[in-house]
VEXMAR-9068 format. One record per residue (C-alpha): residue number from 0; x, z, y. Coordinates in nm, 2 decimals. Each point is the difference from the previous one (the first is absolute). Example, Ala and Ser with C-alpha at 12.3 -4.5 7.8 and 13.67 -1.06 7.14 Angstrom:
   nr    east      up   north
    0    1.23    0.78   -0.45
    1    0.14   -0.07    0.34
This chain:
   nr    east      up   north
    0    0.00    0.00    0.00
    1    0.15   -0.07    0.35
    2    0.04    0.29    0.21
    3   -0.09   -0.01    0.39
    4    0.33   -0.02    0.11
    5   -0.01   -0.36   -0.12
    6   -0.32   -0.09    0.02
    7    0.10    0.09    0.40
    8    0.32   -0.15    0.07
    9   -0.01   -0.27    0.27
   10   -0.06   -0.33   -0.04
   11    0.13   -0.09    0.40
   12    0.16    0.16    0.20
   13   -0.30    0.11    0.16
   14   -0.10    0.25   -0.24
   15    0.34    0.16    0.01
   16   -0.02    0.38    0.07
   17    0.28    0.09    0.30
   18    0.30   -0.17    0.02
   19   -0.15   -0.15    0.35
   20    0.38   -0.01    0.08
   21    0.00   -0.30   -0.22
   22   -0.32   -0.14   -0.04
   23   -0.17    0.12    0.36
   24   -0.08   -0.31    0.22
   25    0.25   -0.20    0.12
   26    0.25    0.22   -0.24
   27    0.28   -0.19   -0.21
   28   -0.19   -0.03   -0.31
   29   -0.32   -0.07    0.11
   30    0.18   -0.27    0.21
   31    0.20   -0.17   -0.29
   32   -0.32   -0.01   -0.22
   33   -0.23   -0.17    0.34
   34    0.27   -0.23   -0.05
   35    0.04   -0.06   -0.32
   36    0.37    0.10   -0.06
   37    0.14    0.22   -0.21
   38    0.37    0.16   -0.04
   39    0.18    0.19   -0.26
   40   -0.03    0.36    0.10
   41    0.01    0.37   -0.13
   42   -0.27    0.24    0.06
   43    0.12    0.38   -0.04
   44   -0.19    0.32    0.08
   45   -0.19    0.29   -0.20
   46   -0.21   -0.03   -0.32
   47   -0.33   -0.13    0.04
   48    0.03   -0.09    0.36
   49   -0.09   -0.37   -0.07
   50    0.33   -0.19   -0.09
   51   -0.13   -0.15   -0.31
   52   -0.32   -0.08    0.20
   53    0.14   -0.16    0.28
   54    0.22   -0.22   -0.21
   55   -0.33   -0.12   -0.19
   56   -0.19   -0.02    0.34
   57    0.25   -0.23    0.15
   58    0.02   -0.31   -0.30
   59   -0.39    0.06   -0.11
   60   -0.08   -0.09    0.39
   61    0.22   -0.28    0.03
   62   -0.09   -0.11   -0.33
   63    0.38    0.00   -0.16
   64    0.06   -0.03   -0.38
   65    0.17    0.34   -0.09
   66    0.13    0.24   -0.27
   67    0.02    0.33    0.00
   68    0.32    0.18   -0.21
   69    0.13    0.35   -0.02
   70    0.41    0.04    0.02
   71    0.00    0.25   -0.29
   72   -0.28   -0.14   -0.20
   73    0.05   -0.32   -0.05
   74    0.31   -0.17   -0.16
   75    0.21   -0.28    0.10
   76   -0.23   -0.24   -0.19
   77   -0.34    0.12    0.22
   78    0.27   -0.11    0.32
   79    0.10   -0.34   -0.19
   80   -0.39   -0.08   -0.06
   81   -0.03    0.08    0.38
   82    0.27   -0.22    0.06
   83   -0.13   -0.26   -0.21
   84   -0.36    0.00    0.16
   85    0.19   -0.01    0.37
   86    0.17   -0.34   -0.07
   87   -0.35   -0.16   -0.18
   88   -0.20    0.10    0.31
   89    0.28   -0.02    0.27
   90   -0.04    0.33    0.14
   91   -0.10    0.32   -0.12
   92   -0.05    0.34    0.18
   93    0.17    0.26   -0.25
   94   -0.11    0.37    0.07
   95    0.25    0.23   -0.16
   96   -0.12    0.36   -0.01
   97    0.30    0.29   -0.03
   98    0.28   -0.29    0.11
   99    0.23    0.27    0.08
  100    0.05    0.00   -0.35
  101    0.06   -0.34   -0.10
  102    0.32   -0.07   -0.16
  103    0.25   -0.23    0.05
  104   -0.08   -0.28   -0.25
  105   -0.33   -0.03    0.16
  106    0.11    0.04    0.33
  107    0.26   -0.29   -0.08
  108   -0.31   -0.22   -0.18
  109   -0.23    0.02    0.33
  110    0.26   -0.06    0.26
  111    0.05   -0.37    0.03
  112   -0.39   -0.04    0.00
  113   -0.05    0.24    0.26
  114    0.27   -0.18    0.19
  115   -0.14   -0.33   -0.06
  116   -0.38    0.10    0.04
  117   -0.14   -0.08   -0.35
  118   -0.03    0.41   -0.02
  119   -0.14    0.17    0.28
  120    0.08    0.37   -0.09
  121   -0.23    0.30    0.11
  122    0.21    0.31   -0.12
  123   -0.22    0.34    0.02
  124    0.21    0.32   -0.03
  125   -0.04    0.40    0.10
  126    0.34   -0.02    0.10
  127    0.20   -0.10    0.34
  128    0.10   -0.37   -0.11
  129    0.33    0.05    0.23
  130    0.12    0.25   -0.21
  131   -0.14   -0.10   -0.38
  132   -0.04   -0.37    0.00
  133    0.31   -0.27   -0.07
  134    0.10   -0.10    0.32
  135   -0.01   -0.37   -0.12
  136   -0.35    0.04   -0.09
  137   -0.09    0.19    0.34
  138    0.19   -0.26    0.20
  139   -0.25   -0.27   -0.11
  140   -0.31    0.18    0.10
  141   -0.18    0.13    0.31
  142   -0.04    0.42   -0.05
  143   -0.33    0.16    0.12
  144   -0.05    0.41   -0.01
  145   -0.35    0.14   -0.09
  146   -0.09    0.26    0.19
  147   -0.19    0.29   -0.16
  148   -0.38    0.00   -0.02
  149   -0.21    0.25    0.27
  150   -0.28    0.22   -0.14
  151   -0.21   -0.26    0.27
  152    0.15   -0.31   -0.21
  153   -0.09    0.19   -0.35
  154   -0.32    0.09    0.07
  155   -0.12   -0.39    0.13
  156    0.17   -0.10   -0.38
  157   -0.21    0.29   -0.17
  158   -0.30   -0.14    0.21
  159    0.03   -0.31   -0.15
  160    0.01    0.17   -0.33
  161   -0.32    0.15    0.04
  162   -0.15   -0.35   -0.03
  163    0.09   -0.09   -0.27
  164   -0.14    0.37   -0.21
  165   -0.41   -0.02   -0.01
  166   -0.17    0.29    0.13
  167    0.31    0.20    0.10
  168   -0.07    0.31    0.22
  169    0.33    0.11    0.15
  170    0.03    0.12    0.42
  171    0.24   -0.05    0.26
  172    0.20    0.35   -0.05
  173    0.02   -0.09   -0.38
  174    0.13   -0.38    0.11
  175    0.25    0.20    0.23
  176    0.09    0.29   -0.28
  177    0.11   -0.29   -0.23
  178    0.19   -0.19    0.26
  179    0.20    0.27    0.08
  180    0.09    0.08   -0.35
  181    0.12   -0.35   -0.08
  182    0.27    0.06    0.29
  183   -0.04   -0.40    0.07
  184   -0.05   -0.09   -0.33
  185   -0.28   -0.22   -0.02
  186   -0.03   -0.09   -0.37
  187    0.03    0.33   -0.08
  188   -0.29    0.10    0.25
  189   -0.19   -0.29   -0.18
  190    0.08    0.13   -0.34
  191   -0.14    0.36    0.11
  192   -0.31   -0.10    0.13
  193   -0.05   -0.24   -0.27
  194    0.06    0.30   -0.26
  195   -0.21    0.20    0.18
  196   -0.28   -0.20    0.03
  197   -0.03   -0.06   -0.36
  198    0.07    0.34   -0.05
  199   -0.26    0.15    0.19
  200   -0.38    0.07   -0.06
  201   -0.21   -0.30    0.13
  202    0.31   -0.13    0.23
  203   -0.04    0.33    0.19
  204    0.44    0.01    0.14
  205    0.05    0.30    0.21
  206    0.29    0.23    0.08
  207   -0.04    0.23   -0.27
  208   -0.04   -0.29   -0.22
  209    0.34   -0.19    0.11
  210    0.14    0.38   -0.04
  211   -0.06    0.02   -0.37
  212    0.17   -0.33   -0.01
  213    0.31    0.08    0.21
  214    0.06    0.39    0.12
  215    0.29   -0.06    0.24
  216   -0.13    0.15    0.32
  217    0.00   -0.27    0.32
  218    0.10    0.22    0.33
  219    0.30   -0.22    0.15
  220   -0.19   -0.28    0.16
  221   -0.13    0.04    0.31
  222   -0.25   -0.20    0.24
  223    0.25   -0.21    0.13
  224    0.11   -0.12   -0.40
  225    0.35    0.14    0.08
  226    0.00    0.29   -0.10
  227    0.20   -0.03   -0.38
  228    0.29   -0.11    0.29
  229   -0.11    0.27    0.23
  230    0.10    0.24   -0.29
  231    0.32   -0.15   -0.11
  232    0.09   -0.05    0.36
  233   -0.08    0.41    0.07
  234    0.23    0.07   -0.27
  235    0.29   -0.17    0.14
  236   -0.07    0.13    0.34
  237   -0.03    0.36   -0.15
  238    0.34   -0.02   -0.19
  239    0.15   -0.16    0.28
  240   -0.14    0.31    0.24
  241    0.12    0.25   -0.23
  242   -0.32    0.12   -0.09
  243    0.04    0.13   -0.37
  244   -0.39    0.13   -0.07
  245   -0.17   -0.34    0.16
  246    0.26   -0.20   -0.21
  247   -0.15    0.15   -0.33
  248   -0.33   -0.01    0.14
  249   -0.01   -0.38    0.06
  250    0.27   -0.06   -0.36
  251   -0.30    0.20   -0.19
  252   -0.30   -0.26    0.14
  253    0.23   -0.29   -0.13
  254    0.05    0.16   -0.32
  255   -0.37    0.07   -0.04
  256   -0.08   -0.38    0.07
  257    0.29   -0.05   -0.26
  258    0.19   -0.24    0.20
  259    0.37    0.04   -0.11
  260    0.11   -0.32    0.10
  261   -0.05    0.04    0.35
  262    0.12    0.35    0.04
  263    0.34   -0.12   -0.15
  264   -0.01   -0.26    0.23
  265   -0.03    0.19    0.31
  266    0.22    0.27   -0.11
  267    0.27   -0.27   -0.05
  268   -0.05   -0.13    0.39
  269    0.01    0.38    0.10
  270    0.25    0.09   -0.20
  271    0.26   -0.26    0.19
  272   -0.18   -0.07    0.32
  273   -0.09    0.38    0.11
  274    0.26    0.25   -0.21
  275    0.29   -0.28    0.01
  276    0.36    0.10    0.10
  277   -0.12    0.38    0.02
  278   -0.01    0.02   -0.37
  279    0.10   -0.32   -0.17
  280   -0.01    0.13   -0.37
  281   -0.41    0.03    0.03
  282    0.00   -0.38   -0.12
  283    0.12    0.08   -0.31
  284   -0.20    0.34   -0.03
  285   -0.29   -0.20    0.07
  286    0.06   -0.25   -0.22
  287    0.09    0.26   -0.32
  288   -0.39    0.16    0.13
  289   -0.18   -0.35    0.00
  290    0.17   -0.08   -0.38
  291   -0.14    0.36   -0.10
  292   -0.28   -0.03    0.14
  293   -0.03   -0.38   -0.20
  294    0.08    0.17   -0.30
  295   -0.25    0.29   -0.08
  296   -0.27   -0.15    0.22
  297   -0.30    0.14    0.14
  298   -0.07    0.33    0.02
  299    0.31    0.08   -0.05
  300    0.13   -0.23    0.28
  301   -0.09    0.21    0.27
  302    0.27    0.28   -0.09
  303    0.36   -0.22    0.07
  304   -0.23   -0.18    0.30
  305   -0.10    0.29    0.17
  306    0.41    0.13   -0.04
  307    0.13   -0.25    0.15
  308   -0.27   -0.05    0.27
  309    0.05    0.39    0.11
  310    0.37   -0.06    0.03
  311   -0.03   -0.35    0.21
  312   -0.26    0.17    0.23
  313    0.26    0.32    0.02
  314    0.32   -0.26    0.03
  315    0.18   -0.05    0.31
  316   -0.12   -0.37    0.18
  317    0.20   -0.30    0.14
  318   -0.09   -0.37    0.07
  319    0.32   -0.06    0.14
  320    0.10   -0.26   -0.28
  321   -0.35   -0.15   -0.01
  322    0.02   -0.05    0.35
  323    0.36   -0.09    0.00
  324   -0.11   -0.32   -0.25
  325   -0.26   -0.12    0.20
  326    0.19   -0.03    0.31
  327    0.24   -0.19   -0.23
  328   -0.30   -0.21   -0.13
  329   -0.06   -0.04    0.38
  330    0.28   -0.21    0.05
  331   -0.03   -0.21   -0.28
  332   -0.38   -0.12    0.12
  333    0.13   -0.06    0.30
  334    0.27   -0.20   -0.08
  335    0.26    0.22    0.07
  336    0.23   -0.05   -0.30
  337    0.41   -0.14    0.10
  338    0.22   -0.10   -0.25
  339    0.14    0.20   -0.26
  340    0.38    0.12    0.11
  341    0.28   -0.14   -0.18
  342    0.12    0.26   -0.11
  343   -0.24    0.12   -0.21
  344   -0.11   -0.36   -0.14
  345    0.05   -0.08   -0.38
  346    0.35   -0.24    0.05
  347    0.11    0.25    0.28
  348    0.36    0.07   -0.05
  349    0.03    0.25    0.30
  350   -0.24    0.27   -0.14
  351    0.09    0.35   -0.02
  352   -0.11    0.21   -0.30
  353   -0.10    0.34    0.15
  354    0.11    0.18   -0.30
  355    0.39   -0.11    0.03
  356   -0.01    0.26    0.34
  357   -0.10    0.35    0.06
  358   -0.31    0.11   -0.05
  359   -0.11   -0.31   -0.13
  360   -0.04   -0.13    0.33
  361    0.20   -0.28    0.23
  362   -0.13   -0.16    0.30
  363   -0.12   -0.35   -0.01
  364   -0.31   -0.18    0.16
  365   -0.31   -0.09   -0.23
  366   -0.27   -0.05    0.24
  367   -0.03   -0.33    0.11
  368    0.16   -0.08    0.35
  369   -0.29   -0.01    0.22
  370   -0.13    0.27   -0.17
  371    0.32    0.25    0.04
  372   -0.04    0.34    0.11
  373   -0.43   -0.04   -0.11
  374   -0.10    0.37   -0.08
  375   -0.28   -0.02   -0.25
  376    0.02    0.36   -0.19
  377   -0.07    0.34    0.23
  378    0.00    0.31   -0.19
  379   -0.27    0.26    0.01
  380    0.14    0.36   -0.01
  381   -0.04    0.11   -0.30
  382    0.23    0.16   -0.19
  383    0.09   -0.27   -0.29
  384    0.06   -0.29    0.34
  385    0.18    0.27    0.20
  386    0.25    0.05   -0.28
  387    0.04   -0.37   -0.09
  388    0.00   -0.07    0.39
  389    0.32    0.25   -0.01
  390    0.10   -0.17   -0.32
  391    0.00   -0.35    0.13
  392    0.19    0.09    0.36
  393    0.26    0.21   -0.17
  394    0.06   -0.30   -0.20
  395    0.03   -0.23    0.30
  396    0.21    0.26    0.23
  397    0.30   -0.20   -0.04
  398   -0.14   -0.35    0.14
């Protein structure tokens, strides 16, 4: 039996839930389809956010032959068919789901008819494609970020839904209670009312109803659909304040919504962007919690988390570093770059190896000349930059 989730997934790109980015009027894709051109390209974002959809929007409206393939699934043979169907018809659109994990010998199949045009390639992956797709592959195509799915967006999909189950009885707050526990996941709001519908008496779906289904309690949304951010964004600002208690206050709501993957995530960015140069070795501190954590899961989760959370909120702070990079960065956009100083080049003959002096240190330039003397690094005072402050001019007293 086909569930909703399919019966519902668009047929144009009008019936596309969000991603108005894309597909709003006058947008890119909405553009190439009125046109009648289409591009390799990558779409990337969240589960159930609409990749797949999209993809199938885009060559059902302009009426393309395509295929649809999975990079694990299928086998080098499923890519030859593919292949073989592409040169009978002159052009096929291939839609690759997971193509971060396509291996080489497919990758190395596909290229010369994506280069040529006989494949037009539609990769779909959860992953950022700059960092987990071949760079030959991601050369060749166009690369488009989904962006997550409101409770506003969820809702008008769950709506449509609705439609298609006969004599459903279901209210706004329920719509909105299931929205905001699919955390802009739209097939799997789908798949909940759908369960719940045929799992309620006479298609009666109310809050108590979904809650028998799913018991994780909905508190971090807000009215303004920002609030999962709102949370995550409170928790760095109370580690980064210094405030211990608020830290584990707003670490326990996003371990009661069980969302480990984005605590580890922010705690990574805090971890180097707020604590820094003040104490270096919480990287690796966090990084030993997080694989704990991993390991014995939830409940237990919460014990190395909330450790290692009490001791970045009590931790000394300094952006200097972060701030000292994007000054750097700075330059670079705007063009600010010189060449590299001979000395210090590959064939450079006249470069002086800092550990044949004293202290491991000899003078020599390595900033590029119309960059010398640039001062990108200020230390905060804190005791770990004082000390290597010291360090580093007691080092350079002879110069």
């Amino acid at each position: 039996m086909e569930i909703l989730a399919d019966i519902l997934r668009p047929k144009i790109l009008a019936d596309v839930v969000g991603q108005t980015h894309l597909v709003g009027e006058n947008k890119i894709i909405s553009n190439l389809v009125k046109n009648k051109k289409i591009f390799s390209m990558i779409f990337y974002g969240k589960p159930g956010i609409g990749k797949t959809s999209l993809a199938i929007a885009i060559v059902s409206e302009l009426g393309i032959r395509y295929k649809m393939l999975n990079a694990t699934v299928n086998n080098k043979a499923d890519f030859d068919i593919a292949i073989a169907e592409a040169k009978m018809y002159g052009e096929l659109v291939l839609i690759i789901d997971e193509i971060h994990r396509m291996n080489k010998d497919k990758q190395d199949l596909l290229l010369p008819y994506i280069e040529n045009g006989t494949v037009i390639l539609i990769g779909l992956t959860t992953s950022n494609p700059y960092h987990k797709i071949n760079p030959a592959i991601r050369s060749r195509c166009q690369i488009f970020e989904l962006h997550e799915l409101s409770v506003t967006d969820i809702v008008k999909g769950l709506n449509k839904g609705i439609n298609k189950l006969p004599n459903i009885k279901i209210d706004q707050p329920t719509l909105e209670y299931i929205a905001n526990l699919a955390s802009g996941d739209l097939r799997y709001a789908l798949n909940l009312l759908e369960m719940a519908y045929y799992g309620s008496k006479d298609g009666q779906v109310d809050i108590d109803v979904i809650k028998s289904i799913n018991a994780k309690p909905v508190f971090f949304h807000d009215k303004n659909e920002d609030g999962h951010y709102d949370v995550l964004s409170a928790l760095q600002k109370s580690i980064r304040g210094s405030d211990v208690d608020a830290s584990l206050h707003y670490l326990a709501r996003l371990i009661v919504a069980e969302d480990l993957d984005s605590i580890y995530r922010r705690l990574s960015v805090i971890a180097y962007e707020d604590i820094g140069m003040a104490n270096p070795g919480i990287g690796p501190r966090l990084a030993a919690a997080i694989a704990a954590a991993e390991l014995v899961g939830l409940p237990e989760a919460r014990i190395p988390l909330g450790q290692i959370v009490t001791e970045m909120a009590l931790s000394p702070k300094s952006n200097s570093s972060h701030l000292a990079l994007d000054a750097a960065l700075n330059d670079i956009y705007k063009g600010n770059t010189g060449n590299i100083p001979d000395n210090i080049k590959t064939t450079s003959k006249t470069y002086l190896y800092p550990h044949d002096y004293p202290n491991s240190w000899v003078k020599q330039e390595y900033m590029p000349a119309n960059l010398k003397g640039r001062k990108y690094y200020n230390p905060k005072n804190n005791k770990i930059e004082n000390n290597l402050n010291k360090l580093h001019e007691e080092m350079r007293s002879d110069e």
